[in-house]
N, C-alpha and C positions, 0 to 999 in steps of 0.2 A: 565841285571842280577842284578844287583845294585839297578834298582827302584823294581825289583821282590821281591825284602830283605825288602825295606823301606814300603810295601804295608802288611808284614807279622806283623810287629812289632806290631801293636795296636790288631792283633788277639793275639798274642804270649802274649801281658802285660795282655788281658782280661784273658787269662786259667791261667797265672801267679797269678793275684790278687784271682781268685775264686778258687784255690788249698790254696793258703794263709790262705784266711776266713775259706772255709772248715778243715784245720788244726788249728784253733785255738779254733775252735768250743767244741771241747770235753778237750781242756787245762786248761777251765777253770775249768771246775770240777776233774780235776786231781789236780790242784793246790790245789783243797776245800780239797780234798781227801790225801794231801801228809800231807799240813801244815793249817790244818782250825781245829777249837776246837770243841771237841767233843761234842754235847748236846743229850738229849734224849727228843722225842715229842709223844708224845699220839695219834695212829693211829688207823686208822681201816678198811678192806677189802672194796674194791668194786667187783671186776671182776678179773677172776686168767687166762684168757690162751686171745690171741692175734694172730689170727693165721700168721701172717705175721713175729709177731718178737721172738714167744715162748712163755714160759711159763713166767709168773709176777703176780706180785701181782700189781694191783691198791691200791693206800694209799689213803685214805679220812684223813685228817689233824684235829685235831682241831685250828689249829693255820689257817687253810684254810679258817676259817669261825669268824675273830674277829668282837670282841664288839667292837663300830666304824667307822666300813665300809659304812654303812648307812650315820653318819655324814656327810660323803663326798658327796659334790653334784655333777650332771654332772659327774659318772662314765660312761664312757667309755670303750668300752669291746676293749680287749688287751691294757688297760693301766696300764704305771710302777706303783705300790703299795710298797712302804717301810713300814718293819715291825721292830720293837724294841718287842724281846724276851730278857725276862730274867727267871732266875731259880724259882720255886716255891720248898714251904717246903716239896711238896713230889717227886724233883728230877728230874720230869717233865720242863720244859721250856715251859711258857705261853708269849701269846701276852702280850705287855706293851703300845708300843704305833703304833697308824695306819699313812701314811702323803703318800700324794702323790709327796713330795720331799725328798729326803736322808738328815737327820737332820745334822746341823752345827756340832754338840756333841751328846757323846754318855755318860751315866754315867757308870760307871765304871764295875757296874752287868749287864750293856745290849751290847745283839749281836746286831747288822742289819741283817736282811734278807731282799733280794731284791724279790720282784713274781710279778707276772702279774694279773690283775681283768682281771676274764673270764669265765662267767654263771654263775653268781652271788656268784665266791668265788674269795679267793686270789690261784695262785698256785704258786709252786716255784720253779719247775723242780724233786723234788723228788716225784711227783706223783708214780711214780713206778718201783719196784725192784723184778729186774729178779732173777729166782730161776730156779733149775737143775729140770729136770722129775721126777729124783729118788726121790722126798722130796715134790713137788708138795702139791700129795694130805696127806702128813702129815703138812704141813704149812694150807693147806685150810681146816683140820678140827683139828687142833690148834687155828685159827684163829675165828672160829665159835662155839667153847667149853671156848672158852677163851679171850672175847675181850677188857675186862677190862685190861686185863692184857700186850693188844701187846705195844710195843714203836718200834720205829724207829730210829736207833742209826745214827745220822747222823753228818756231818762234815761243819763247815762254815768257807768259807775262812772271816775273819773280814776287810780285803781291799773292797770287792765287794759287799761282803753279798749274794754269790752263794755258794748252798749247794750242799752237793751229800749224796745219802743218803750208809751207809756202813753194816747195818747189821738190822735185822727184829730180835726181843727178843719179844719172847711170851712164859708166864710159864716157864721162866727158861732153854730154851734152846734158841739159838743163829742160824739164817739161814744166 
């Protein structure tokens, strides 16, 4: 009975550790989301329904696509990319600087965001932000009457440099 127990235990610590990981997994964008500083990014549609998880919008980034990327040699598809955003004078948040290691210092006006190089951009987990049916197709032709005008109101925690994105602002209404 006794060795019956001791043959369990290394099944019991593997579900133990992979319930673990599985719940940390979305903490950390709760963290970005309770206590991370607000910025706003310049976005723009890809693809609006998913049929496995609903209705979303896909975000195309400008901050997905900086000047720099290139310098890097030997990128590597799913490798970590750190990014230094700071604010520009129209309120937007631009690339500042690109590195394939998280810098020593930060100056005072830049966040970190941490994303991944993957087909030939950076992403950062806010690729996309789910929306209700009822607003759907009033988001998808806001978005297409008005694309200068979307941002992406999003949250960075500054310990990790994970974002979560909180609200989609196109012309003056707020999803």
């Amino acid at each position: 009975m006794y060795n019956n127990a001791l043959k369990r235990v290394p099944f019991i610590l593997a579900v133990a550790l992979q319930v673990v990981v599985l719940a940390m997994l979305p903490s950390s964008k709760y963290k970005a989301v309770e206590t991370g500083i607000t910025v706003f990014l310049k976005v723009g549609p890809v693809d609006p329904y998913d049929f496995l998880s609903g209705y979303h919008v896909l975000l195309d980034y400008e901050i997905g696509h900086p000047e720099g990327l290139d310098d890097l040699t030997d990128l590597v598809r799913e490798l970590p990319i750190f990014v230094t955003i700071k604010q520009g004078d129209d309120g937007l948040w631009h690339v500042a600087r690109v590195m394939l290691d998280p810098p020593e210092l930060l100056e005072a006006s830049e966040l970190l965001l941490r994303g991944t190089y993957l087909d030939d951009r950076v992403r950062y987990g806010i690729e996309s932000y789910f929306i209700s049916e009822d607003v759907r197709e009033e988001v998808e032709k806001n978005l297409r009457e008005n694309p200068d005008s979307a941002r992406a109101e999003v949250k960075i925690d500054p310990e990790t440099g994970i974002a979560a994105v909180v609200a989609l602002h196109i012309a003056g209404k707020i999803y």
